[in-house]
TILOLO-375947 format. One record per residue (C-alpha): x, y, z; residue number from 1; residue in three letters. Coordinates in steps of 0.02 Angstrom, whole numbers, plus 50000, padded with zeros to 5 digits. Each point is the difference from the previous one (the first is absolute). Example, Ala and Ser with C-alpha at 12.3 -4.5 7.8 and 13.67 -1.06 7.14 Angstrom:
2
REC,50615,49775,50390,1,ALA
REC,50069,50172,49967,2,SER
***
This chain:
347
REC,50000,50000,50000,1,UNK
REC,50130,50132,50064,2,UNK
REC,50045,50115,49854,3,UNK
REC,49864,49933,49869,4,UNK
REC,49930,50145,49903,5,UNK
REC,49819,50042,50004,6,UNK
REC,49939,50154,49859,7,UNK
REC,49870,50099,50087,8,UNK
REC,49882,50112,49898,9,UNK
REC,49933,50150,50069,10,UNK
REC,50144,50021,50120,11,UNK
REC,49957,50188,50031,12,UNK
REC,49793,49961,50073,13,UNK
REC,49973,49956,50185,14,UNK
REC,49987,49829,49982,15,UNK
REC,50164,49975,49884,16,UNK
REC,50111,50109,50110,17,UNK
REC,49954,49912,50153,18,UNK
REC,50027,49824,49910,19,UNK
REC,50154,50053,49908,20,UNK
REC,50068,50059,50204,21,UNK
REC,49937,49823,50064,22,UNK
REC,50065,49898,49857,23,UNK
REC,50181,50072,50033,24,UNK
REC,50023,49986,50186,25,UNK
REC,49937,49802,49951,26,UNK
REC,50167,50006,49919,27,UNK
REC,49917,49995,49804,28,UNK
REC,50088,50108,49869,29,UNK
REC,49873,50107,49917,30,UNK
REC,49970,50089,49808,31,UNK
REC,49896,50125,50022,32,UNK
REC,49890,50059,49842,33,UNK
REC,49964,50203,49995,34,UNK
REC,49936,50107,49887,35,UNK
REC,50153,50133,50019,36,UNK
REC,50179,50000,50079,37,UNK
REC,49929,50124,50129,38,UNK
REC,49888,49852,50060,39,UNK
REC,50152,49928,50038,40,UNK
REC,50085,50113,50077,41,UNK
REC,49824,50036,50104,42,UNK
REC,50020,49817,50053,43,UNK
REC,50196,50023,50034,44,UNK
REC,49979,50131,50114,45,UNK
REC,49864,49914,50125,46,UNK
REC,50051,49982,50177,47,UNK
REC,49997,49812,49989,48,UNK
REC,50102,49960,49839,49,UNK
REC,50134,50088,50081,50,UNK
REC,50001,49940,50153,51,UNK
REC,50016,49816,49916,52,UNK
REC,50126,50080,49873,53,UNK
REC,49961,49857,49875,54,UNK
REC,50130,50041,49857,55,UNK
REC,49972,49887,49863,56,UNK
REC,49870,49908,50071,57,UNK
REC,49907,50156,49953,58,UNK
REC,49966,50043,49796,59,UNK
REC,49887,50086,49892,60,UNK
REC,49933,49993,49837,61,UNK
REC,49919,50124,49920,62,UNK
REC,49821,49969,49930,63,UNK
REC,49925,50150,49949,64,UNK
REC,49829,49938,49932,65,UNK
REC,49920,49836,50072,66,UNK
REC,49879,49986,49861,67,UNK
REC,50131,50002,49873,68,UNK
REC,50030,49837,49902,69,UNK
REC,50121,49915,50067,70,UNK
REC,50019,50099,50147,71,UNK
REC,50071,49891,50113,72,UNK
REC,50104,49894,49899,73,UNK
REC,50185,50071,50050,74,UNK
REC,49940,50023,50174,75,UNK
REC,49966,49799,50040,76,UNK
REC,50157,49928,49919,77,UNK
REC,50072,49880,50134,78,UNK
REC,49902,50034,50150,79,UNK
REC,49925,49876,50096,80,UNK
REC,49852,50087,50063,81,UNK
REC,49870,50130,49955,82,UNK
REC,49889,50109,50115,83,UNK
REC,49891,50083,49889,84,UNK
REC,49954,50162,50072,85,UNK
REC,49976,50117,49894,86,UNK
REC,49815,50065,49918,87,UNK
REC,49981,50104,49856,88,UNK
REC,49964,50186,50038,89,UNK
REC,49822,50015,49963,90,UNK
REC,49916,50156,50024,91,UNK
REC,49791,49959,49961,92,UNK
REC,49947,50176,50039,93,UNK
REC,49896,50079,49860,94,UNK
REC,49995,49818,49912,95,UNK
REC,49828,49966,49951,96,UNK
REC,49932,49822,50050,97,UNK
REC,50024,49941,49798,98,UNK
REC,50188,50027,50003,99,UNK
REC,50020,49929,50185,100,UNK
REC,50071,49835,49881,101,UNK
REC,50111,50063,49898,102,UNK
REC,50079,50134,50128,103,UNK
REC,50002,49909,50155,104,UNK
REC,49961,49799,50000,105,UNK
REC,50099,49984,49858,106,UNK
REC,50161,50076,50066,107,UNK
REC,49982,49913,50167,108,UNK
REC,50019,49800,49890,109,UNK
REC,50133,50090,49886,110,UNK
REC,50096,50030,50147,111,UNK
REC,49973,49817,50065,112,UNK
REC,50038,49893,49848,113,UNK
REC,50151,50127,49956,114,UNK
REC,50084,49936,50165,115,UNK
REC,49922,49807,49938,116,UNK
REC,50084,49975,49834,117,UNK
REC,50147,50084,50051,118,UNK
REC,50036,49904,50144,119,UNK
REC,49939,49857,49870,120,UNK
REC,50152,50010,49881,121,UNK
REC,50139,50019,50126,122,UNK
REC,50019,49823,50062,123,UNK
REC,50079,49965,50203,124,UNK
REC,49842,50087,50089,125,UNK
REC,49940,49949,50132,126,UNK
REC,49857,50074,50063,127,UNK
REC,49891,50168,49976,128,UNK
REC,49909,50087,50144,129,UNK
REC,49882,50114,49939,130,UNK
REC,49918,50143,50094,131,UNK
REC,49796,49994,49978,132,UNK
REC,49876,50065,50081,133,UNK
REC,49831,49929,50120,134,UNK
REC,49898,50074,49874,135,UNK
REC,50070,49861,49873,136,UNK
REC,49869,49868,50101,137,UNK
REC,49886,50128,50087,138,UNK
REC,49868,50052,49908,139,UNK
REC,50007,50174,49985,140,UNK
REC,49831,50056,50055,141,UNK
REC,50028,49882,50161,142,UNK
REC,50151,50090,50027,143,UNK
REC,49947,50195,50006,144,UNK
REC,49820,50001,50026,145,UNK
REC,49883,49840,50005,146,UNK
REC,50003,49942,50218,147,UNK
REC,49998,49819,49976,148,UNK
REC,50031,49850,50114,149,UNK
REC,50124,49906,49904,150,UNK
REC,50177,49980,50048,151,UNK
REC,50119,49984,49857,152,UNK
REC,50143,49896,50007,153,UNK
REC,50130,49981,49876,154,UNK
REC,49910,49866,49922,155,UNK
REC,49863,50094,49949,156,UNK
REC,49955,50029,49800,157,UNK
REC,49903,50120,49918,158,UNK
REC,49931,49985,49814,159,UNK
REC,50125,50101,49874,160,UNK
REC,49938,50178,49983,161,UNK
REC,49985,50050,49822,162,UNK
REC,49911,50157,50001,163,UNK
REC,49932,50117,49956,164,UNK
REC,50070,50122,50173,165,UNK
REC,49900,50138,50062,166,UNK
REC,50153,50065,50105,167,UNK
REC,50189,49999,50026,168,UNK
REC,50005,49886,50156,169,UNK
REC,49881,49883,49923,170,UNK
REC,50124,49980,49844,171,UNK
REC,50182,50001,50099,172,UNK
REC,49911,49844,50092,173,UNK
REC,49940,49945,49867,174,UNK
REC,50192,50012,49916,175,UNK
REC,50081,49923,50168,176,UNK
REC,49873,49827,49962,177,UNK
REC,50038,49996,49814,178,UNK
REC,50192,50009,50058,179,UNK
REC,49984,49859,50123,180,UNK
REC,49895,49888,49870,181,UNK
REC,50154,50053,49869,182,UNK
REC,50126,49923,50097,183,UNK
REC,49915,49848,50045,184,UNK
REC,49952,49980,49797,185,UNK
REC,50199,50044,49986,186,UNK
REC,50066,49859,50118,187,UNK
REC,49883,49878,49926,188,UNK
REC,50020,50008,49841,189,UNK
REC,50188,50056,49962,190,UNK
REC,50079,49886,50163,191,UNK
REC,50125,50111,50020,192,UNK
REC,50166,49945,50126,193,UNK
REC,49936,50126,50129,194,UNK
REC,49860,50016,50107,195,UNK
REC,49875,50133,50060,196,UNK
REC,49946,50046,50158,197,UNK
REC,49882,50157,50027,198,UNK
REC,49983,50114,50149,199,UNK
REC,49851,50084,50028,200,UNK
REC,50028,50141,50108,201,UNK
REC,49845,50132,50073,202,UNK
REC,50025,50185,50048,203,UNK
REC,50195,49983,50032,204,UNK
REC,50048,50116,50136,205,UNK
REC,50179,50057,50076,206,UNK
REC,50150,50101,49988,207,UNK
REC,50083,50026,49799,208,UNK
REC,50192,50054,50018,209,UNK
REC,49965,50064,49834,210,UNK
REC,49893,50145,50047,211,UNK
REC,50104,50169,50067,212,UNK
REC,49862,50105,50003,213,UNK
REC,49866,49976,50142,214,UNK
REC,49855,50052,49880,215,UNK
REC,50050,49876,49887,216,UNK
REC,49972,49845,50127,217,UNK
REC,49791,49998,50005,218,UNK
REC,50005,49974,49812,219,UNK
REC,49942,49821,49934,220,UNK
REC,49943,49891,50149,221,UNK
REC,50065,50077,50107,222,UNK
REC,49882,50136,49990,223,UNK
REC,49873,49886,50088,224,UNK
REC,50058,49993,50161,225,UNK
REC,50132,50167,50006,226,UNK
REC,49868,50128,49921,227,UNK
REC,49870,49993,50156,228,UNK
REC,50153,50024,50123,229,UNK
REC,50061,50143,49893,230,UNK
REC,49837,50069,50002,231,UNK
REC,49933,49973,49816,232,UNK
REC,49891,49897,49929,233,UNK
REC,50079,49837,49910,234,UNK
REC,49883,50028,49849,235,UNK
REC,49974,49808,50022,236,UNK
REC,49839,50006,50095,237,UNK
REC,49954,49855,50105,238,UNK
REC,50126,49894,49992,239,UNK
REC,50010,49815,49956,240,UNK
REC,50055,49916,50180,241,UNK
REC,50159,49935,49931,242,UNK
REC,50188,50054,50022,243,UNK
REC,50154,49942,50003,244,UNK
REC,50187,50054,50066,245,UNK
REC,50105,50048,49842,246,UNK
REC,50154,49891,50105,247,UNK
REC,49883,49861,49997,248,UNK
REC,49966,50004,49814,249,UNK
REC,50179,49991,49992,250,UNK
REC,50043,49857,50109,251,UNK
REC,49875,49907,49889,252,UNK
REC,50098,50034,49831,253,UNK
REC,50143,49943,50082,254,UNK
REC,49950,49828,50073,255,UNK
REC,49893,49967,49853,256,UNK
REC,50169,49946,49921,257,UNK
REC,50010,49870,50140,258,UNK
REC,49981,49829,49889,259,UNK
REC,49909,49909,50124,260,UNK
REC,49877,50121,49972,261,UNK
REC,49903,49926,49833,262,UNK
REC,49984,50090,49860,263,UNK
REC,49815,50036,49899,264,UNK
REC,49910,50080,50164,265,UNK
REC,49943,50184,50031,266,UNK
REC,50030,50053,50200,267,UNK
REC,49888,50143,50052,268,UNK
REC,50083,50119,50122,269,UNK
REC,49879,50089,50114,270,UNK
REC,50020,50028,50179,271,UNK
REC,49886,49994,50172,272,UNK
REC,49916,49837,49926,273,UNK
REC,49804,50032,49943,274,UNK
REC,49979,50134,50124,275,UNK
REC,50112,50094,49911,276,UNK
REC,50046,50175,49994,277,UNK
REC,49899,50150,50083,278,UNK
REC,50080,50149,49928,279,UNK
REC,49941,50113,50136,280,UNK
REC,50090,49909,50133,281,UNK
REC,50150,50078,49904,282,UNK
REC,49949,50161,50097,283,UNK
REC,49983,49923,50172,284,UNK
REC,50175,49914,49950,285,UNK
REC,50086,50165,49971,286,UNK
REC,49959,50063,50153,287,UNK
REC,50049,49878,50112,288,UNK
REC,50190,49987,49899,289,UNK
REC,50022,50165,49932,290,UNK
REC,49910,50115,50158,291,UNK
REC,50110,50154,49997,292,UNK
REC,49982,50015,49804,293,UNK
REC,49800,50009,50028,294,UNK
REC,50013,50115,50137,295,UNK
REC,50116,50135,49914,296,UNK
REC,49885,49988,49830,297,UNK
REC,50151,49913,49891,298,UNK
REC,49885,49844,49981,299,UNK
REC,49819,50101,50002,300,UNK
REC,49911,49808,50004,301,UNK
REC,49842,50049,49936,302,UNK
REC,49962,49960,49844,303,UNK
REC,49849,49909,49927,304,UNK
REC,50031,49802,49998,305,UNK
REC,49878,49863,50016,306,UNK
REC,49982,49815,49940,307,UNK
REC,49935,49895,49879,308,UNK
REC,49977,49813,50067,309,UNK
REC,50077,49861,49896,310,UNK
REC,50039,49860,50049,311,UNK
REC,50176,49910,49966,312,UNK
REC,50093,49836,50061,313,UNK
REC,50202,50003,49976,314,UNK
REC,50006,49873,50124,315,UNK
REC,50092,49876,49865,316,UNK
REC,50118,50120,49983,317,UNK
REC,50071,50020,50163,318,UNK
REC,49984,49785,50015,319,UNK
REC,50097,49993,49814,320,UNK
REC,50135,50127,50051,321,UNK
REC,50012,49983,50164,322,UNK
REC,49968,50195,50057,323,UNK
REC,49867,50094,50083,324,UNK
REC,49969,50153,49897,325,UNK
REC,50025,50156,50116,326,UNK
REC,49835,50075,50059,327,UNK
REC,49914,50184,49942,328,UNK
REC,50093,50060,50143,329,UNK
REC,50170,49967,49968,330,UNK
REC,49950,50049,49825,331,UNK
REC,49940,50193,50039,332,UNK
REC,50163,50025,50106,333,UNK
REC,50126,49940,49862,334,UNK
REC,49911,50134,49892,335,UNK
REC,49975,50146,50130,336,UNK
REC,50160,49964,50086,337,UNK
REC,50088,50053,49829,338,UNK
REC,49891,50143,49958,339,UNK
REC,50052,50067,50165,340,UNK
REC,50188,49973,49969,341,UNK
REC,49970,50080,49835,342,UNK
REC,49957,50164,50067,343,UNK
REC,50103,49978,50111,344,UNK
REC,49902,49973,50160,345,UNK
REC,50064,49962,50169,346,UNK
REC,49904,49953,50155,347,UNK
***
């Protein structure tokens, strides 16, 4: 294991940062795809690559459009592994529900199969770990809206969503199933030397070494939980009750390369097991562990947050990988801990 090389796509996000960290203090050597050289340097200058000072176990490759043909055929010559990170940038505002195909679910399988038949004709792979989302075996209405009993499980199916969409969350789940279905169609017919396993993350909270700027952290997720403390409104509205720690996401990519672990399976990652999250404990949490921040108006903790119920068991998981996924707790103070460093806060 020590020294194999892993490529990692979409090294600069919150999730490929954190794995990218995790995957070198494991002792892997890892290629990093970015768009630009100042990605790299972005990733260079983070408090934990230097503290490991990797040296060569650290490279990049430059990959300046995902959806290019060929895009990642330089980048997985003679690694071992793939995580595959990386999503294209999709904006869907002002796309009207008839183009939702061609501009958004369309890019989203480009940018899975690209990584597929590259990895395909570059033989000595071993496995690819592919970031997904819940949404890829929730169904979407479920998921944001529709209170309903059932608890789903990794194991659960839903029929293939072909459209038409009537909005932009409908049609990035929809894209997120029609991915997962792709690489099982992939595996089965091509048999390929390498396997696939799929993580499924939900709202991924915590701390990103790549962000310098403290109003840069609530973007993405994040927003969720770091908006209300901040004062502002997430824009999310209620809330599915599912998160997960970013460092737990990580963890996952990394033992998913663990052989004993079989390839073919999906692993949901959701923490605080069907009860799940309540996003306005994230309040009650920030005072208890950040108190003088609330009380000299740094952290106003005010803003609107409330939940949607949905129920989710990772419990497979944490049997499969042997970890228990860090609780919404642990999760608000990884992100709140570093906004407070950020400007530069201290108690």
């Amino acid at each position: 294991m020590f020294g194999e090389l892993i490529l990692i796509t979409g090294a600069t996000g919150l999730i490929g940062i954190k794995s990218l960290h995790l995957a070198l203090k494991a002792g892997y050597s890892v290629r990093a795809a970015v768009r630009s050289q100042a990605k790299a340097g972005a990733v260079l200058a983070t408090p934990t690559v230097r503290a490991i000072n990797p040296g060569s176990r650290l490279s990049f490759i430059i990959v300046p459009d995902i959806l290019a043909e060929n895009a990642y055929d330089e980048a997985v010559k003679g690694v071992k592994y793939i995580f595959h990170i990386a999503s294209p940038l999709i904006k869907g505002e002002g796309l009207t529900e008839d183009q939702y195909e061609t501009n958004f679910i369309q890019p989203a399988l480009k940018g899975t199969t690209g990584i597929l038949n590259s990895a395909y004709k570059n033989p000595g792979i071993k496995r690819i770990v592919i970031s997904s989302s819940e949404v890829a075996i929730i169904p979407w209405e479920e998921f944001i809206s529709k209170e309903v009993d059932t608890v789903f499980d990794d194991q659960y199916e839903i029929p293939v969503p072909n459209g038409p969409y009537h909005n932009m969350f409908e049609a990035y789940a929809a894209g997120k199933v029609r991915a997962l279905l792709t690489i099982k169609q992939f595996v089965a017919e091509k048999h390929p030397e390498w396997d696939v396993i799929n993580i499924l993350p939900s709202f991924t909270i915590g701390d990103n070494e790549l962000v310098t700027e403290a109003d840069q952290l609530a973007d993405g997720t994040n927003a969720a939980a770091l908006a209300p403390v901040l004062g502002k409104d997430s824009g999310w509205g209620r809330v599915p009750s599912t998160s997960v720690h970013v460092e737990d996401i990580g963890k996952l990519h990394v033992l998913a390369l663990d052989p004993k672990i079989a390839g073919g399976q999906s692993f949901l990652a959701v923490s605080e097991g069907e009860r799940g999250t309540r996003w306005e404990e994230a309040l009650d949490i920030v005072r208890r562990n950040f108190p003088e921040a609330v009380a000299k108006g740094v952290l106003p903790n005010n803003g609107p947050i409330a939940t949607k119920r949905t129920k989710v068991d990772s419990s497979r998981t944490e049997r499969v990988f042997g970890i228990k996924l860090q609780g919404f707790e642990e999760q608000v103070k990884s992100v709140v801990g570093q906004y407070l460093d950020l400007v530069g806060f201290v108690a």
